[in-house]
Structure formats: C-alpha cells, structure tokens
C-alpha positions in Angstrom: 121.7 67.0 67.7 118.7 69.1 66.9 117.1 66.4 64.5 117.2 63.7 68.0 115.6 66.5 69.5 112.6 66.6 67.2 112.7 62.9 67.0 112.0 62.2 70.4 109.9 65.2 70.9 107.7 63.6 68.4 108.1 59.7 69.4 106.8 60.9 73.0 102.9 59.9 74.0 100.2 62.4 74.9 100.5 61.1 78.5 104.2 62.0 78.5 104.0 65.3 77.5 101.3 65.8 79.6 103.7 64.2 82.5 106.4 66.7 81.6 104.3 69.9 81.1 104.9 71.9 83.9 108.9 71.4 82.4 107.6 73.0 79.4 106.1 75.7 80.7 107.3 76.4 84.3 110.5 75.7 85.5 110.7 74.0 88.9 112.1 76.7 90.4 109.6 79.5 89.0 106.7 78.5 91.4 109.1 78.5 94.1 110.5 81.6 94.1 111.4 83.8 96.6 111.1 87.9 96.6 114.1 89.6 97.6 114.1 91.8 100.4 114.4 95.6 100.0 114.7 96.3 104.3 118.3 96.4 104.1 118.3 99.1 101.3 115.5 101.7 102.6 117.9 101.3 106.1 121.2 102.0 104.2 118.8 105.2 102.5 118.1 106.6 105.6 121.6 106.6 106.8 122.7 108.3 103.5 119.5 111.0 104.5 121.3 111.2 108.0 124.4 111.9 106.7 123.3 114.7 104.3 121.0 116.1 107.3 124.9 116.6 109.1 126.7 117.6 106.1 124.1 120.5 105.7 124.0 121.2 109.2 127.4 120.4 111.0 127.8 124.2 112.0 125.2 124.1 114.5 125.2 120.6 115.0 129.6 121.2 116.8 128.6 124.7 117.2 130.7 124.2 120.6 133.6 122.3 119.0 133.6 124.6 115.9 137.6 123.6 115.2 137.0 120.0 115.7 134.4 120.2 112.6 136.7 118.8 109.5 137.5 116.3 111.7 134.9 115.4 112.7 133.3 115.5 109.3 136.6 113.2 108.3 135.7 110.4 111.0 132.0 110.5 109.9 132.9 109.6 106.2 135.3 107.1 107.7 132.3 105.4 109.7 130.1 105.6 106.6 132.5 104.1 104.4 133.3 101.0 106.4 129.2 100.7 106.3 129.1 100.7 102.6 131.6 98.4 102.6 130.0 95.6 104.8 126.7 97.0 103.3 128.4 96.1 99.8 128.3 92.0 100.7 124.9 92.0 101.4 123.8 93.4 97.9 126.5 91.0 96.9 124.9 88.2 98.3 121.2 89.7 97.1 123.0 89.5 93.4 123.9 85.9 93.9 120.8 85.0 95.0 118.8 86.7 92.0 121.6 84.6 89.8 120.6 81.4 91.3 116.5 81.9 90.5 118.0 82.3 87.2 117.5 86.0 86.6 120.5 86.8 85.2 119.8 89.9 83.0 118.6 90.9 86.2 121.7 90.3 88.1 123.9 91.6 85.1 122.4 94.9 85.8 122.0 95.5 89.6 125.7 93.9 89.7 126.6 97.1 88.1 124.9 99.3 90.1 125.7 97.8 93.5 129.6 98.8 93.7 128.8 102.4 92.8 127.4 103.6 96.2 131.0 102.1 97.5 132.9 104.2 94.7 131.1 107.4 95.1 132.3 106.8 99.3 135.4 105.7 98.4 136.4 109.1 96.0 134.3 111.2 98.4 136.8 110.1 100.8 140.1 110.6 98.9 138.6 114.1 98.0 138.0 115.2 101.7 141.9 113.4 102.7 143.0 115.6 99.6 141.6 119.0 101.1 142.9 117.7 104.5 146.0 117.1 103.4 147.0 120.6 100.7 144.2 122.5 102.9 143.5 124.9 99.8 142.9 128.8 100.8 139.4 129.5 98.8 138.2 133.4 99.3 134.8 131.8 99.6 134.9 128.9 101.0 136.3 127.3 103.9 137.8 124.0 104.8 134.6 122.7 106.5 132.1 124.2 103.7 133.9 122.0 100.9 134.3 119.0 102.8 130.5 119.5 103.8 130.0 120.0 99.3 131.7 116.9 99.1 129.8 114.5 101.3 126.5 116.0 100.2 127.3 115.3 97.0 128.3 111.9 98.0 125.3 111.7 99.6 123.1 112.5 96.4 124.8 109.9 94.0 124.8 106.9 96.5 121.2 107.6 97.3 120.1 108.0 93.3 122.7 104.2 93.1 120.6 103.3 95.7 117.0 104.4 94.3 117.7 103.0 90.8 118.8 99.5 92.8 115.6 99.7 95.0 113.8 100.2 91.5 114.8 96.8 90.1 114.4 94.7 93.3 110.9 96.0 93.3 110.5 95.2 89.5 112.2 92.2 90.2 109.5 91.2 93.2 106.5 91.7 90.7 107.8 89.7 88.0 105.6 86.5 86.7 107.4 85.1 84.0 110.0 82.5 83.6 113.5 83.0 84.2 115.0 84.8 81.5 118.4 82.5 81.8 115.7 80.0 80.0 115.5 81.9 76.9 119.1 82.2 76.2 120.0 78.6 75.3 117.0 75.6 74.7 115.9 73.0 76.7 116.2 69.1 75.7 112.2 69.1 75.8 111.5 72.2 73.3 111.8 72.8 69.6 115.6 74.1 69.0 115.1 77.8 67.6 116.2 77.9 63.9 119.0 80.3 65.3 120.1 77.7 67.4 123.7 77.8 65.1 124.9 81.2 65.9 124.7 80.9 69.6 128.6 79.8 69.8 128.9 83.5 68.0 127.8 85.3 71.1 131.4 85.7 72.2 132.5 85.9 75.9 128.8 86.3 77.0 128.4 82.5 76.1 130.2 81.2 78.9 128.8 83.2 81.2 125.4 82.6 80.4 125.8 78.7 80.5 127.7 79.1 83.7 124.3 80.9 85.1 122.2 78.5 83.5 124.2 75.8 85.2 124.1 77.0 88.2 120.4 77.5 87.9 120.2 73.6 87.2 122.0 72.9 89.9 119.5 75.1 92.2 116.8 72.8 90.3 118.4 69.3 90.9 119.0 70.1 94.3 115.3 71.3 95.0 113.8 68.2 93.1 115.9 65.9 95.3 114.7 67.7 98.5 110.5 67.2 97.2 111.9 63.3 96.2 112.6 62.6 99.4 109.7 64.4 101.1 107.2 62.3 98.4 108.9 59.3 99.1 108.2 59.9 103.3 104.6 60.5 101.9 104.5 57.3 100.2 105.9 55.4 102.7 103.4 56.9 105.6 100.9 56.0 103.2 101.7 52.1 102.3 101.9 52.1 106.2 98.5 53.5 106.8 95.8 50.3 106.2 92.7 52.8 105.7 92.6 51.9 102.1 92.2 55.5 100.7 95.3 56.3 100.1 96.1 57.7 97.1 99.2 55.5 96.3 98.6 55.2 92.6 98.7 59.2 92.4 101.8 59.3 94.5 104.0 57.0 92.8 103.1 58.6 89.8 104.3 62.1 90.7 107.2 60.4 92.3 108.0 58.5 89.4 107.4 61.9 87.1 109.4 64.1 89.3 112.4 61.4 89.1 112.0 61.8 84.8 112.4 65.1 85.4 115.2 65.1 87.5 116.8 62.9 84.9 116.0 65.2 82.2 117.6 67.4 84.1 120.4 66.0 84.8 121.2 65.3 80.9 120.6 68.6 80.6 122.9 69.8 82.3 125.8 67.4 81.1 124.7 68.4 77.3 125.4 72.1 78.5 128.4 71.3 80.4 129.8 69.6 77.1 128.6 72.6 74.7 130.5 74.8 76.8 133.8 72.8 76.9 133.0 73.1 72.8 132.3 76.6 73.4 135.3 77.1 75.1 137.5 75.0 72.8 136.2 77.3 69.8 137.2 80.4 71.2 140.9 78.7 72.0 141.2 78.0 68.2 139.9 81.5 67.4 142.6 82.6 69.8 145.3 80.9 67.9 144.2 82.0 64.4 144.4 85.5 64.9 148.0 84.9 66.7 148.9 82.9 63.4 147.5 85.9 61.9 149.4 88.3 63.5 152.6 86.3 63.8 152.5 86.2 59.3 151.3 90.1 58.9 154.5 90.7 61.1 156.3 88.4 58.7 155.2 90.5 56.0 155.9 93.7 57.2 159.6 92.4 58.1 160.1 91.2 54.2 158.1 94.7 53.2 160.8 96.5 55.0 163.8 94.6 53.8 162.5 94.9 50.0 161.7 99.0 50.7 165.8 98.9 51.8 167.2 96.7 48.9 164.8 98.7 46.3 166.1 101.7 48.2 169.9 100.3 47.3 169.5 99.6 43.9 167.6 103.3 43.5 171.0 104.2 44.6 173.1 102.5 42.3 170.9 103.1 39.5 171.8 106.9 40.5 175.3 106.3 40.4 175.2 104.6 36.8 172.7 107.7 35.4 176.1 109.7 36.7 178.6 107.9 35.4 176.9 107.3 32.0 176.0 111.4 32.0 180.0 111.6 32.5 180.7 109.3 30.0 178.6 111.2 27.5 180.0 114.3 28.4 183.7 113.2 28.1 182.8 111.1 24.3 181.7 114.6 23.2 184.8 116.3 24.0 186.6 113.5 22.5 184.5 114.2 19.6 185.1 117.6 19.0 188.6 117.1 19.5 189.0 114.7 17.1 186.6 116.5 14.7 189.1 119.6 15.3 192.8 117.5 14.5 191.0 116.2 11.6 190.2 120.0 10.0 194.3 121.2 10.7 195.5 119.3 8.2 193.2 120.5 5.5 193.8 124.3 6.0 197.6 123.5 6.2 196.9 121.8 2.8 194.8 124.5 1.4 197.5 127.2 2.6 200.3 125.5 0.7 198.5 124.8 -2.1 198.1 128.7 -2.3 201.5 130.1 -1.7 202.7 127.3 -4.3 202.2 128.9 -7.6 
C-alpha cells in the first residue's frame, strides 16, 4: 500500500502537485476555521463570583429571615446546579465543534475538564442535603456556616475548572497550525512515515482517532461540495456574461481542481474507513487469543491440581508401605532372635548331659 503511494506520488507532474498543494500543506478546512467563543464561559464565571459573594455574605444578605438561611442556601445550590447542568451542553456542543475542525487533542482535553464544574455542584450538593438531613451539632460551627464552607468551596473548584477551560479555548483561538487529527494517521498525497507499521499498535486510541479524522473528512467533503456549487454559479454567470473577459479558463480550472480534491478525498476516507474495519478486526482476534489463552492456563491449573492430589495419594501410600515394611522388619527380628534362642537350648542341654555322664 505504501509502495502505490510513492509510485503515484512520483508518476504525478509538476503542474499536479502544484494543483494539489494547498492539500499538502493546508487542509481545506484550516483556512476556514472558526474561533470558539469564550462569552458563554466568563457569564457562567461571574455567576460562580455571585454565588461565592452570597455564600460569604448570606448573614447579612437574610439578616431578616435569619432561620430561613440553610434553606435558602439549599434552593440557591439547587438553582445553580440545574445551570451547570444546561450550562454543561453548551461546552458539550463547544467540544464537538473543536472535534469537527479536527482538533482532537484539543477536544480530548477540554472534554475532561468540562464535566467537572458539574461534579464539584453535583457533590457540593449531596454534601449540603447530607448536613440537612443528620444536621451535625459542631461547637464551632453552625448549620448555615458549613453549608456556606461548602458552596464556597464549590465555588473555587468550578471557577479554577472553569479558568483552566477558558485557558485552552483561548490557546485554542490563537492557534495557526494544521489540525493535529492530520498528524496522527497519513494522507494518500504524502510520504507514509517509516512508522507507518505500528499505528495498528496504538490500542483503543486507534479507533477513536480515525473516527475523528473521519468525521473531520466528512466536515471537508461537505464544505468542498458547498464551494463546487458556488464556483459552478460563478462559471455559469460568467459563460452567460458576453463581455469577453471572463476569466473562464481560471475558473474551470479551480473547479476542475477542487473536484480532484474532493475525489481524493473521498478515497481517503474509504481507505480509512477500511483500515479501521482492519483495525477493528485485529483487536477481535487479539480478543480471542488471550481468551484461548486463558481458557488453556485454566486447563492447566485444573490438571496441576489433580496431579498435586494423586501425588498427594501416592505420598500416602508410600507412607503406609514405609510402615508396614518398618513392621515387617521389626517382627523378622524377633523371629530372628527367637529362632537364634531355640537353636542355643539344645546345645546347653547337650553340654549338661554330657557333664553329669561320667
């Protein structure tokens, strides 16, 4: 696959690469861009600054409903939870969007950081139902004063979440490079990278990344249909027009490059549509040789156990026979010194007859 690559890379002319450059070295998409918006955040950061401002001062904020303060307190974490919450889809939909340009170390890291102003709320929450609920007796501090620790705490987290998220949407506003979903895998139109054979080693971060690179495709195919059709309107107003300065030759040449590219494109994306199905398939067989594996090391540790019993038996018997052959010994001894004691009787009988004879 790699060697077609080089082929054709090198049976192309001058004036097709030159056609195809700005594939080479800027995606459709990059010049097109567009910044995401960081409104949304500063307004959810200045609710957060509101909500600390009545954490810290709720005593003389309901100085005249002084025992309505924890609930109060309560209801205002309720209200600011159901904001994160909605709050929550829009970053959602700011990740998705970030995906699409084909940022997607980008959106791997601000999708981490998005749910955790929700899960600071959300265990602020259960905290503050907690102390309403058991109402612990604290010398020091009352009711009010820890639920008021609590959501200023909350408070301070979501806002740093919030400030490191701000951080990377700016970041991400400034950048001037390609889309870093490029870099992962190659394109059809450059060199293969002599590592090109160990990107099916990547593990479950293979799938993903194609999937983001296919979407990212699909983002470029639909914006290069969208400027076909608007250069083919051109091109028609202009074989219309009878001024004869129309640049018709220029036009039908971008149209008939940006159609090239859009083919390109499309191949593209069916090569990388196939190397994931491969992808997928490879990790299926992986899948089913460690479960071959396992099912046989099971195997062996059932026929390990049965030999550990029947070595286990015959230790016993052997055990039994060292008894019964110690037994054995000791009763041919006796016999022994039996017999060798009949066998002297007769001789002293013998010898005492032989002297009380003469």
């Amino acid at each position: 696959m790699s060697t077609d690559r080089h082929s054709s890379a090198h049976s192309t002319s001058p004036e097709e690469n030159t056609m195809f450059l700005d594939i080479l070295h800027e995606a459709p998409l990059f010049g097109h861009r567009k910044s995401t918006s960081i409104l949304g955040s500063i307004v959810y950061c200045f609710l957060l600054a509101s909500y600390a401002i009545l954490a810290v001062g709720a005593p003389w904020i309901f100085r005249p409903i002084r025992g309505l303060i924890p609930a109060l307190l309560c209801s205002c974490n309720g209200a600011l939870l159901l904001v994160t919450g909605i709050f929550l889809q829009y970053l959602v939909y700011q990740v998705q969007k970030v995906r699409l340009q084909g940022y997607y170390i980008f959106s791997q890291k601000l999708k981490h950081i998005i749910r955790l102003p929700f899960a600071t709320t959300a265990y602020g929450t259960a905290a503050m139902l907690l102390i309403m609920v058991w109402k612990p007796h604290i010398s020091f501090l009352s009711i009010s004063t820890l639920l008021r620790i609590i959501m200023l705490i909350e408070a301070v987290c979501a806002g740093s979440f919030m400030s490191i998220y701000i951080g990377y949407l700016h970041q991400y506003n400034s950048l001037n490079s390609q889309p870093d979903v490029l870099k992962s895998l190659y394109s059809p139109l450059q060199n293969s990278s002599s590592l090109e054979g160990l990107r099916y080693h990547e593990g479950g971060r293979l799938s993903d990344q194609q999937m983001a690179l296919l979407q990212y495709q699909r983002e470029n195919l639909h914006f290069l249909s969208e400027e076909i059709l608007r250069l083919q309107e051109c091109l028609s107003k202009y074989e219309r027009s009878n001024d004869g300065i129309t640049p018709q030759v220029d036009l039908a040449h971008l149209l008939a490059a940006r159609d090239q590219e859009l083919r390109t494109l499309s191949a593209e994306m069916n090569q990388l549509q196939s190397e994931l199905r491969l992808a997928r398939s490879l990790i299926a067989e992986r899948d089913t040789e460690i479960q071959h594996v396992r099912n046989t090391n099971n195997q062996y540790v059932e026929e390990n156990e049965r030999l550990r019993a029947i070595l286990g038996e015959w230790s016993a018997r052997a055990a039994k026979l060292e008894r019964a052959l110690e037994a054995e010994r000791m009763s041919n001894l006796e016999l022994q010194k039996k017999i060798s004691a009949l066998r002297d009787q007769p001789q002293v009988s013998a010898e005492s007859s032989e002297q009380h004879g003469p």
